[in-house]
N, C-alpha and C positions, 0 to 999 in steps of 0.2 A: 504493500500500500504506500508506504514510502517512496518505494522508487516511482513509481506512478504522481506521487504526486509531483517531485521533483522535475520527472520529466513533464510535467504540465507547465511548472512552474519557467522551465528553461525555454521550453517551445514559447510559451507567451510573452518572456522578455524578448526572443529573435524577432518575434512576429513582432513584437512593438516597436526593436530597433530597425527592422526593415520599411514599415510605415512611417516611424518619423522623415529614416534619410528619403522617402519618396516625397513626404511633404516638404522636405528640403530642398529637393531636386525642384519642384516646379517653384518653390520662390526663393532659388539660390543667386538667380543673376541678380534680380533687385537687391536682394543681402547684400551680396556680394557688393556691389556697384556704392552703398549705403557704408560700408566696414571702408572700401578703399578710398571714398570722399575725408572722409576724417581721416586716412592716412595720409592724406597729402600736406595734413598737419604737423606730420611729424619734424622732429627734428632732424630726423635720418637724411640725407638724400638718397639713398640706398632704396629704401623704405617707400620717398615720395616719387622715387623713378620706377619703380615695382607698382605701386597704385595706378601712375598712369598710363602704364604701359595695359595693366588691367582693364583701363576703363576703356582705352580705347577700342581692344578687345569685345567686351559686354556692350559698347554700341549705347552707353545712357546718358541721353541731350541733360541730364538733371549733372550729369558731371562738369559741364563744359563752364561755367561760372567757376567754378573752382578750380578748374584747371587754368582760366587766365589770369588767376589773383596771383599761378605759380611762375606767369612769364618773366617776372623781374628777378624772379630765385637767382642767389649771389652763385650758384652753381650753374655753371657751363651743361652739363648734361643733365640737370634738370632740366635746364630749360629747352633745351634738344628735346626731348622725350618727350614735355609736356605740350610744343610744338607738333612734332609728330601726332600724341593721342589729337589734338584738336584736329589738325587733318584730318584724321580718321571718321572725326565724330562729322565733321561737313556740317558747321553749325555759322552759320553768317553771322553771328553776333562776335564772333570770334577774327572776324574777319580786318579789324581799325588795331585792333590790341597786336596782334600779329604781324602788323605790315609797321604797326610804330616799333616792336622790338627790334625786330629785324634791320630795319636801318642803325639798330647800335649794335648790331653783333658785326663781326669781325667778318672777312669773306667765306670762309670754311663756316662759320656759327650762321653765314644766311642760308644758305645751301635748302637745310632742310625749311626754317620758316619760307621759301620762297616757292617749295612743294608742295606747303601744307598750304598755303592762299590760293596756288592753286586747285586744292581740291575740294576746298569751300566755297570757292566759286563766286565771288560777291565781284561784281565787274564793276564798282568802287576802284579796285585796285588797280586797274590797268593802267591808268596812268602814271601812277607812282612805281611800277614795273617796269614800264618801257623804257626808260634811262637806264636799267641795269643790261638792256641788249651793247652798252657798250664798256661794260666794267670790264677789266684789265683780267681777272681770273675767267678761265676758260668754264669752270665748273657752276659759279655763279648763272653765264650768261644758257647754259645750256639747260639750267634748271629752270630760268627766266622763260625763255623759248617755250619750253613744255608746259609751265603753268598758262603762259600766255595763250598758248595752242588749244585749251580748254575753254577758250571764248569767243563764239561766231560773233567777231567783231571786224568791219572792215578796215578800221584805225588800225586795229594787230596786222591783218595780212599786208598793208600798205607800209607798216612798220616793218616787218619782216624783210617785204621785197627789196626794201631803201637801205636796208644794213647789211645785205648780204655780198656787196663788195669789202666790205672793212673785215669783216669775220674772218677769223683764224677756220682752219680746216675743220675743227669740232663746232662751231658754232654754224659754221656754213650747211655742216651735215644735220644737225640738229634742225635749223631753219627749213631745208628742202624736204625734210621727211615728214613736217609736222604739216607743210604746205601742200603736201602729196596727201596726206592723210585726212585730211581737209577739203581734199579734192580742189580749189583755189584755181580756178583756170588762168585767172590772170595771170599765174607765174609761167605762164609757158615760159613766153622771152626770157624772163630771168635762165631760165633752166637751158634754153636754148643757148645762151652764151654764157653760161655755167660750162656745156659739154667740152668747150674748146678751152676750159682753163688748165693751165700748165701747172699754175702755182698750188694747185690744190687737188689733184687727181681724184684722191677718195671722194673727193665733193663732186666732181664731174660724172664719175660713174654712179653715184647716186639720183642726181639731174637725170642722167640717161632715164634709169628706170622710174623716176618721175615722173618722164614723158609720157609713158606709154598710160598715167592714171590726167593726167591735165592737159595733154596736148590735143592738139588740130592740126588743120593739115601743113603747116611749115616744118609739126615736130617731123611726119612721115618722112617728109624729103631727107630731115636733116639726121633720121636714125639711119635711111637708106645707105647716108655716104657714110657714117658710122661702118657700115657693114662691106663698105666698098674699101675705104682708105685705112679706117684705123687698126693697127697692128694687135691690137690687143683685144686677147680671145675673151679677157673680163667686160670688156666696152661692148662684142658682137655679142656675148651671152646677152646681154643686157639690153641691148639693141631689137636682137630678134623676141626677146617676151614683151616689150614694149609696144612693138609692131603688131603682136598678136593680139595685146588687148585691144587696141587700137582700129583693129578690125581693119587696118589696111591693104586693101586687094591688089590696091597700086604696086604693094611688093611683092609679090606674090614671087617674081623673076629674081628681085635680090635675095631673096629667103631660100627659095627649093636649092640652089648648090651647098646649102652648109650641112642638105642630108646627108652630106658624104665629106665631112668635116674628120679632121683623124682627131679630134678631142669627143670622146662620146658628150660628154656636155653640152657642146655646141650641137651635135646633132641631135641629143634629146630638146634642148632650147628650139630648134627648127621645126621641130613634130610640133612642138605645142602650139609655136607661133603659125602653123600652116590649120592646125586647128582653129584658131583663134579666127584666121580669113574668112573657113570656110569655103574657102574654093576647092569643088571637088575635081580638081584635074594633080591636086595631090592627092589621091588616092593610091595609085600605081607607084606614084614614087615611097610611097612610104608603106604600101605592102614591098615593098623593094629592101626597106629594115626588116623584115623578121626572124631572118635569120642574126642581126646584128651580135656579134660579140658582148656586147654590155648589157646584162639581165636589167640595169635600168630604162635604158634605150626599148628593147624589148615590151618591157610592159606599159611605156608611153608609144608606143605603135600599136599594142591589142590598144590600147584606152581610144586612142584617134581614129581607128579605126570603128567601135562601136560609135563615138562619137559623131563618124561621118555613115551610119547607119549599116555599114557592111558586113554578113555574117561571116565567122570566122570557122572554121572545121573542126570539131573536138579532137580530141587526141585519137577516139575509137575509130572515128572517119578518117584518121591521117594511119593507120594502121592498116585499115582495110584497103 
């Protein structure tokens, strides 16, 4: 009787401590969110860069007042972190506090306050943004770029295209991708005599493939000599996927020789772009790959081929 009773006794504490942590579980975030507000009290900063790395986490608008009372913290990575969670939290009220610390942190200490504006999104700040597209550190201006490229503003795109002679190769890149990304037609020209820059190559072969998301028809002509003159098999890769999105038919003549490019890359690059045309007088040439050497080449010829609606032979029909 004893042991009976005991084991009732032990089964109804489990059963109680399984029911509470459930009733824990569903009001653990707000807890939670509740216990690391006051820790940002602490005197630790150990402590208050733990809280709000938490809050940021848990996602609670009830944190973000207390998390800007910590942007003056005499701590460096306090106020990193507590930068950070507000980013996170995308709380606009957070948005003046942020942009006023950040002009007194150091170049490395704006870095992140100029990500986290970005991702609160309060188009307040753009104007007080767009003079850092000429700060002197490379990492500044490219976090600048990205937060700025969060804002369908046509002051930003007009900014972008006007500074991208002065930019170093990492900001130059930064600006044409966010421009591309954006889809921004007006930067054709930019991108267009971007292609011919010497002094910045990596920027140029990104313009290329720019093209093929912003261009008209000067960019076709001018990816066609790409593919005619320029030595370099990064610029033709880039060339011909541009061509392809681009839907132009007009190349259809500079395109079909690279099926037989001895870099499989460029010849997979030509399958896609002759798909991209749509002209079906590539067909023949590109069942003309199936035997190709490169298992990648290969399965972008089955794909263009389905794509240009042609049945293929299973393997049982290639036996018989």
């Amino acid at each position: 009787m004893k042991i009976l009773i005991f084991v009732s006794l032990l089964f109804s504490f489990f059963f109680c401590q399984f029911s509470y942590s459930q009733n824990q579980g569903g009001m653990s975030d707000k807890r939670k969110a509740v216990k690391y507000i006051a820790e940002l009290k602490s005197h630790s900063s150990k402590e208050k860069i733990q809280a709000a790395e938490e809050l940021a986490r848990l996602d609670d608008r009830g944190a973000v007042r207390p998390l800007i009372g910590l942007l003056e913290d005499k701590d460096f990575n306090v106020r990193q972190t507590v930068a950070y969670a507000l980013g996170e939290l995308g709380d606009k009220q957070a948005a003046k506090p942020l942009l006023a610390r950040m002009e007194k942190e150091n170049p490395n200490g704006k870095v992140i306050f100029i990500r986290a504006l970005g991702k609160v999104g309060d188009s307040s700040v753009v104007d007080s943004l767009l003079p850092l597209l000429k700060h002197n550190n490379s990492s500044v201006v490219f976090e600048t770029v990205q937060a700025l490229g969060r804002f369908d503003d046509p002051v930003v795109s007009e900014a972008f295209l006007s500074s991208l002679k002065s930019q170093d190769e990492y900001g130059c890149m930064a600006i044409v991708n966010v421009l591309t990304n954006n889809r921004i037609k007006k930067a054709e020209k930019a991108f267009l005599d971007l292609t011919k820059d010497k002094r910045r190559p990596s920027c140029a072969l990104v313009a290329v493939d720019g093209l093929g998301w912003v261009g008209g028809e000067e960019a076709v002509g001018a990816l066609i000599m790409i593919l005619k003159k320029n030595d370099s098999s990064s610029f033709k890769n880039r060339a011909l996927r541009s061509l392809g999105r681009l839907r132009a038919r007009e190349a259809f003549d500079a395109i079909h020789p690279f099926l037989r490019h001895k870099e499989a890359v460029i010849r997979r690059s030509a399958v896609e772009a002759l798909v991209g045309l749509g002209d079906h007088r590539a067909i023949p040439m590109i069942k003309g790959l199936q035997g190709d050497p490169s298992p990648e080449v290969q399965k972008t010829v089955q794909y263009a081929l389905r794509q240009f609606g042609v049945k293929q032979e299973s393997s049982i029909q290639k036996d018989e």
